[in-house]
Steps between C-alpha positions, in 0.01 A plus 500: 500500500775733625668479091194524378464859654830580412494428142179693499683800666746459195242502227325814580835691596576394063220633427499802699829617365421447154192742531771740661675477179222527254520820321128504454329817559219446693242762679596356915645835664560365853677725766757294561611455143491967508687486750752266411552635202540872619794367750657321175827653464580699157798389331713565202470193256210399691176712392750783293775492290727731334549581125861595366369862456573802587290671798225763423617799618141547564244336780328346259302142500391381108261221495493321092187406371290449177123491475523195327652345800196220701751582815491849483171523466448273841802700655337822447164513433366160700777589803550854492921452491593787364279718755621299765873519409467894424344578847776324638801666402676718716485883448604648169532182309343523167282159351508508126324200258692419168300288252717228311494603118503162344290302709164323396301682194498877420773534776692817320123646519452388858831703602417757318146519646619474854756789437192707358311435845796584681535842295121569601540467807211193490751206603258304735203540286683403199627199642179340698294573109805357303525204723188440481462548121773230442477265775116499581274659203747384209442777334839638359538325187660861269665818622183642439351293785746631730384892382167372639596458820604807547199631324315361792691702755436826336842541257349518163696329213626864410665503816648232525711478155581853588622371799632213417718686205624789766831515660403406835395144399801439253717630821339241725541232259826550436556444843253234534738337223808552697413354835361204292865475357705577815304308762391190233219371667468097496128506559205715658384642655832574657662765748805668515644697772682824407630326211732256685262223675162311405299296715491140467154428487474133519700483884185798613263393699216298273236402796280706398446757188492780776800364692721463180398847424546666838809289530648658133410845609715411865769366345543778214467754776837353687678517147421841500632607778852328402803636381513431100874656512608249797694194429316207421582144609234237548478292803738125484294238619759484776392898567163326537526289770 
């Protein structure tokens, strides 16, 4: 009897810690997992990284994106991330979106769209009805589409090739363009501290959608407040123990 308990003891310890392990989000937020996580310690190589770039001289956070993106579109319109993230940042940090430029269909448009918004002043709206439009309604099939959007929120199509032919927007995507080359984003939606660290998403937090979120917006927040200009050298795993 007494092995029979213990083997039982063994079984359901297995199969606890492979439920630890699964990377399955799931919509359990129990107070003991918040508060485990918020006491997990933030480490270089663990949940950021470095790129071999230069440092913005700038406080500046850039999150990449495209419309086109199914993540992005959970990230940020089904999660709030990018709200969450921005309110988190420590005083005079700017948040700026760039929108990939070859990425799913009518990305070059997409960009350009997004720049347009950004020139107007209409970022937020512009991104919940383009989001929307692509990911939801299915509507953007032509760069015409797109002009309809926008249509909806007031710009007429006047407007917005006016706009989207101006200086401003060709200024802002010619530097949309050169973050995407300097910083080379692997996928999206990702984000990139002052230039010189991004988050690695997959060791955040993924009990929940709100704790992966609120645990993204805490750990970009600690990047922020770092260095960029200090040396860099990742924990050994003998550092570790």
């Amino acid at each position: 009897m007494k092995k029979t308990l213990i083997a039982i003891s063994i079984l359901l310890s297995s199969v606890n810690c492979f439920a630890n392990e699964s990377p399955t989000i799931t919509k359990t937020n129990t107070p003991q997992t918040a508060a485990a996580n918020v006491l997990d310690p933030i480490e270089l190589g663990k949940q950021y990284a470095a790129l071999p770039t230069n440092p913005s001289p700038d406080k500046e956070v850039i999150e990449f994106f495209s419309f086109n993106c199914p993540s992005c579109f959970r990230f940020e319109i089904q999660n709030n991330g990018s709200q969450t993230i921005g309110k988190a940042l420590p005083e005079g940090f700017k948040f700026k979106r760039y929108h990939l430029e070859d990425f799913g269909p009518l990305a070059k448009e997409l960009a350009q769209a997004w720049a347009v918004a950004n020139v107007l002043g209409i970022q937020d709206k512009a991104s919940d009805a383009l989001y929307n439009a692509v990911q939801k309604d299915k509507t953007i099939k032509t760069a015409d589409d797109i002009k309809m959007v926008f249509e909806k929120l007031g710009i007429s199509g006047e407007v917005y090739d006016k706009t989207k032919d101006g200086f401003l927007v060709k200024a802002f995507m010619a530097q949309q363009t050169d973050a995407i080359k300097e910083m080379k984003p692997e996928s999206i939606p990702t984000v990139i501290v002052n230039r010189k660290f991004y988050i690695i998403s997959n060791q955040l937090n993924i009990t929940s959608d709100e704790d992966y979120i609120n645990d993204y917006a805490r750990v970009t927040a600690f990047v922020a407040g770092l260095d960029p200009n200090a040396k860099i050298k990742e924990k050994s795993h003998s550092d570790k123990k």
